[in-house]
MARBA-3410 file (N, C-alpha, C, O; in Angstrom, 1 decimal):
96
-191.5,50.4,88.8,-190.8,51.4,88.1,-189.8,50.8,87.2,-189.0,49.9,87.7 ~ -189.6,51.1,86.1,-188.9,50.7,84.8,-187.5,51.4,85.3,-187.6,52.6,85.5 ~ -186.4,50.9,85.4,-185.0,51.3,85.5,-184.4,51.6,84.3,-184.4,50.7,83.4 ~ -183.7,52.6,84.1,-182.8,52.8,82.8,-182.1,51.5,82.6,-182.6,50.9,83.5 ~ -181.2,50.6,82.0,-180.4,50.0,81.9,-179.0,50.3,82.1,-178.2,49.4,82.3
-178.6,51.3,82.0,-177.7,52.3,82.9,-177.4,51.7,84.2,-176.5,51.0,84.7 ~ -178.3,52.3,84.7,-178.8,51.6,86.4,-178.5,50.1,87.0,-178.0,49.7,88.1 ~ -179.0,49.5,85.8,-178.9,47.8,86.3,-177.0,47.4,86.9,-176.8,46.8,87.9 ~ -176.1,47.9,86.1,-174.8,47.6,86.6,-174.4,47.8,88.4,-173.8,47.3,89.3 ~ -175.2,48.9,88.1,-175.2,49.6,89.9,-175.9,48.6,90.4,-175.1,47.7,90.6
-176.9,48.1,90.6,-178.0,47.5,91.5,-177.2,46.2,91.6,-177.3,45.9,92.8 ~ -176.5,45.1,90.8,-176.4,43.8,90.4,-174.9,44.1,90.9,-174.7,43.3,91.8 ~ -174.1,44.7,90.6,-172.7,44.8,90.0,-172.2,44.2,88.9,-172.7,43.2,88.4 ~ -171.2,44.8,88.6,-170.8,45.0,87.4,-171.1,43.4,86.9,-171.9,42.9,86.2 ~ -169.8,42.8,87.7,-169.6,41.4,87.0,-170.8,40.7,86.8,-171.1,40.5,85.6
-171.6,40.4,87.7,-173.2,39.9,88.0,-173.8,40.6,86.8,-174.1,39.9,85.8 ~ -173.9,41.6,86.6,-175.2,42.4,85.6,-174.4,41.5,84.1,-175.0,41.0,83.2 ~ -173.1,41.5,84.2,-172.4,41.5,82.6,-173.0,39.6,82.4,-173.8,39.3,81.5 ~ -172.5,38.6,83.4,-172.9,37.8,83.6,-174.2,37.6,82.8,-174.4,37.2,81.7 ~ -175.5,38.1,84.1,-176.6,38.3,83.5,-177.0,38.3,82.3,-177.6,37.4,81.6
-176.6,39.7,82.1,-177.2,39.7,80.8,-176.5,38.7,80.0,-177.4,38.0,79.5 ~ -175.1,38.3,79.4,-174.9,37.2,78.5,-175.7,35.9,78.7,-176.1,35.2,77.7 ~ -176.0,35.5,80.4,-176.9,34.6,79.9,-178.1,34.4,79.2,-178.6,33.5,78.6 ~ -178.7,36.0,79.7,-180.0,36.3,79.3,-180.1,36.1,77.9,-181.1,35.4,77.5 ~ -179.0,36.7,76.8,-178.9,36.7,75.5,-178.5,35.4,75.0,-178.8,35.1,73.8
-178.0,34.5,75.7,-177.8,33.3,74.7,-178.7,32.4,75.7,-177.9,31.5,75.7 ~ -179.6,31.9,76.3,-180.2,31.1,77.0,-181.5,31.8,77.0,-182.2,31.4,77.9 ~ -181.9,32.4,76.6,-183.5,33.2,77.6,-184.2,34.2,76.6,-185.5,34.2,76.5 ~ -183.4,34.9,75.7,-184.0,35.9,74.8,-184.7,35.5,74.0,-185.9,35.9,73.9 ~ -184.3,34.4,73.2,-185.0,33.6,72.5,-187.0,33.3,72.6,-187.8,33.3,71.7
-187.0,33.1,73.8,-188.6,33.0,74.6,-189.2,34.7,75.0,-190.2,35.2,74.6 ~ -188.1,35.5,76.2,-188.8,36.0,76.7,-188.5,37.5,75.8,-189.2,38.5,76.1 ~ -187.4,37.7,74.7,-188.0,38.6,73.9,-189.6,38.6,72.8,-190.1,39.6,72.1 ~ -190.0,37.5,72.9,-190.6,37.7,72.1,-192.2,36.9,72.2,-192.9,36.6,71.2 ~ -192.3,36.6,74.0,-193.5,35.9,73.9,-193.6,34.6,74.2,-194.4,34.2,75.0
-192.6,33.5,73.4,-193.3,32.6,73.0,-193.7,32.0,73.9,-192.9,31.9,74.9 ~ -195.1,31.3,74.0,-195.1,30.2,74.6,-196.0,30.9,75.8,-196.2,30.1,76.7 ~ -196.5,32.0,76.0,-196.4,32.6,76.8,-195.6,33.5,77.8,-195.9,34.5,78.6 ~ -194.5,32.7,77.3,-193.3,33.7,78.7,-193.4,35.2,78.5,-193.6,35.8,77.4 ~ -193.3,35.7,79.8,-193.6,37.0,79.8,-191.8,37.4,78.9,-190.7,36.9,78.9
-192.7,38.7,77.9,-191.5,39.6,77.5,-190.8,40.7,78.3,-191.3,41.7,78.8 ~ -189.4,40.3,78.3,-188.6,40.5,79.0,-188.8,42.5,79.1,-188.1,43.2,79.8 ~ -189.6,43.0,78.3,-190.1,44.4,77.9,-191.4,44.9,78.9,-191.5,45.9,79.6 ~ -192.0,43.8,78.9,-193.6,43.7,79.6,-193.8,43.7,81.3,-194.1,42.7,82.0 ~ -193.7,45.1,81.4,-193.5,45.3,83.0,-194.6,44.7,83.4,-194.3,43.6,83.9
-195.7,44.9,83.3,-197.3,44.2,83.5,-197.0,43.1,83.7,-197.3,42.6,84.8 ~ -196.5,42.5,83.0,-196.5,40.8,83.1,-195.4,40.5,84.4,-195.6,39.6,85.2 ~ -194.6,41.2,84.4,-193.3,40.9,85.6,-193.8,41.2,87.0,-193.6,40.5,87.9 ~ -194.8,42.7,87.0,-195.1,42.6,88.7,-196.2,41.9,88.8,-196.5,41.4,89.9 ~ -197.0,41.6,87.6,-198.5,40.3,88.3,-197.6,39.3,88.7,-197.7,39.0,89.9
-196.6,38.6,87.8,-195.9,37.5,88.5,-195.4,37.8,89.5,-195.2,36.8,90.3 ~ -195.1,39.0,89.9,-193.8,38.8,91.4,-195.3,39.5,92.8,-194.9,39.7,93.9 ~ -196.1,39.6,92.6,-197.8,40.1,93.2,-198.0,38.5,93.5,-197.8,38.0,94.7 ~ -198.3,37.7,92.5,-198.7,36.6,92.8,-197.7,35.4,93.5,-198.1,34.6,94.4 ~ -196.4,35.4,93.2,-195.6,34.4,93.9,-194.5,35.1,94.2,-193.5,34.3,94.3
-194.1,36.2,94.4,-192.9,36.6,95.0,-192.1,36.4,94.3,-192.1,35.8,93.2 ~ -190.9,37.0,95.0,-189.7,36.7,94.2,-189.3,35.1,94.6,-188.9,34.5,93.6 ~ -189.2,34.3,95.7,-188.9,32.9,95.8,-189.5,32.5,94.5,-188.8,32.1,93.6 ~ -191.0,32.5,94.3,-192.1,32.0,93.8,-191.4,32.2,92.0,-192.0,31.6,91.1 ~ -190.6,32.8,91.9,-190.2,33.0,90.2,-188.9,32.5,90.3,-188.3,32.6,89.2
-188.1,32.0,91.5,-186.9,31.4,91.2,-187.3,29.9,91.3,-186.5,29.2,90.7 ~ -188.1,29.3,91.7,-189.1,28.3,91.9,-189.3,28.0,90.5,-188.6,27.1,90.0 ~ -190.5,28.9,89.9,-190.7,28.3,88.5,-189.3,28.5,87.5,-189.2,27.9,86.5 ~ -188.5,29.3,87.8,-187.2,29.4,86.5,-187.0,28.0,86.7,-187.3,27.2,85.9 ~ -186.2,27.7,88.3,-185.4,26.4,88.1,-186.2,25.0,88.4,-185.7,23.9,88.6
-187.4,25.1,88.6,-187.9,24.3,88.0,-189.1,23.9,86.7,-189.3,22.7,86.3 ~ -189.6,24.8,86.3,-190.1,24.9,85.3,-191.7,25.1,85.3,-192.3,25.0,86.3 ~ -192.2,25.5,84.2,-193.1,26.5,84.2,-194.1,26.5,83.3,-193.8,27.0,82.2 ~ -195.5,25.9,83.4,-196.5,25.6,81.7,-195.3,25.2,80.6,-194.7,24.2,80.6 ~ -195.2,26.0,79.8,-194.3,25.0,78.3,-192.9,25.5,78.7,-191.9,25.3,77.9
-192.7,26.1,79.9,-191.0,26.7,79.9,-190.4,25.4,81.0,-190.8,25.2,82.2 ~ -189.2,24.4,80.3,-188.8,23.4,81.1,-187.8,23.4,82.4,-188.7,24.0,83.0 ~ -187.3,23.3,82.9,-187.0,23.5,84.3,-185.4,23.8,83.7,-184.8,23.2,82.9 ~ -185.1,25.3,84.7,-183.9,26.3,84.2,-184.2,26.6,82.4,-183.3,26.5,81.5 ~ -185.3,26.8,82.1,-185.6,27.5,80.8,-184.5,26.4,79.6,-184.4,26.8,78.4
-183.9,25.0,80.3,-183.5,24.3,79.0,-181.7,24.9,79.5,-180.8,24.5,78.7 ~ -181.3,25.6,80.2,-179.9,25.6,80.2,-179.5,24.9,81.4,-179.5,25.3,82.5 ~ -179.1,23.6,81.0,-178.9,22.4,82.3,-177.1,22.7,82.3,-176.3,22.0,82.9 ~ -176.8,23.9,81.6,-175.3,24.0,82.2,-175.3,25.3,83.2,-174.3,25.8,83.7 ~ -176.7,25.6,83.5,-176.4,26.6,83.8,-176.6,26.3,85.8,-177.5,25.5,86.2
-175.7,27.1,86.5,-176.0,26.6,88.3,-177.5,27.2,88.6,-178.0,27.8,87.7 ~ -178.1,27.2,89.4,-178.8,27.5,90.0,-179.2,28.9,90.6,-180.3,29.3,90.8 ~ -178.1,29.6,90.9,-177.5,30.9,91.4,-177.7,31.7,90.0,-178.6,32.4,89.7 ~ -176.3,31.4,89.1,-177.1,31.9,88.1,-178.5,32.0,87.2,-179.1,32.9,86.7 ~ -178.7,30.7,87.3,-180.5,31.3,86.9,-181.4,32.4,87.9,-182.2,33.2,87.5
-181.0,32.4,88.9,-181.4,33.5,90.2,-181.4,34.7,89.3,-182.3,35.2,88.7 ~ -180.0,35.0,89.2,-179.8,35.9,88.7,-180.0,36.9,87.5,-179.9,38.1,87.2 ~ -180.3,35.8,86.9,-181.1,35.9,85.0,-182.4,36.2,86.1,-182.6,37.4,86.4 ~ -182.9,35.5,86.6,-184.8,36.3,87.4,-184.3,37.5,87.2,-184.4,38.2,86.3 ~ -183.4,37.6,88.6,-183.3,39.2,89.3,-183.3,40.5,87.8,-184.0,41.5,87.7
-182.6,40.1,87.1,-182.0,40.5,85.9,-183.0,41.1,85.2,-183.1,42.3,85.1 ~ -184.1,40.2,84.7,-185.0,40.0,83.9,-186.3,41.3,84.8,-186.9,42.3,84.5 ~ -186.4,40.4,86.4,-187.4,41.7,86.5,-187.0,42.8,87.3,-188.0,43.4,87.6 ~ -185.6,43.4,87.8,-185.3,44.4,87.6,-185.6,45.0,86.2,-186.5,45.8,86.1 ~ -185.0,44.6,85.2,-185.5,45.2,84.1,-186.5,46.0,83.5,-186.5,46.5,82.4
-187.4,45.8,84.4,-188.3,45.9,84.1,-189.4,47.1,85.1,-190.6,47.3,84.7
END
């Protein structure tokens, strides 16, 4: 089920979702708005539950922080902790 974005503040909290999403937009949008490389679009529910069907949610914090066919381990933001990249997942496929 597709969530309004509305919604996402509630589910995450505030700070976490605001978080989120800024990482999402300067670290991650780049790729998963728009495909490349494969990575699923951050739009493309299809693509988000076959991934979380086939490895779960561990299974996609797995490939975020360590990397993924052409996506390099933590998607290339080595400033970013570990927790937060969690959170960019949760972010990304709540979204969805």
């Amino acid at each position: 089920m597709k969530l309004p974005l509305l919604v996402l503040p509630l589910l995450l909290g505030e700070a976490v979702y605001a978080d989120s999403q800024t990482t999402y937009q300067q670290k991650c949008m780049a790729c998963h708005d728009n495909g490349v490389a494969g990575a699923p679009k951050m739009s493309d529910r299809g693509a988000w539950t076959a991934r979380l069907a086939e490895r779960g949610i561990e299974g996609m914090y797995t490939s975020a922080l360590k990397g993924r066919k052409a996506m390099p381990p933590k998607g290339a933001c080595f400033d970013c902790s570990d927790e937060q990249i969690k959170r960019v997942v949760d972010f990304m496929v709540k979204g969805n």
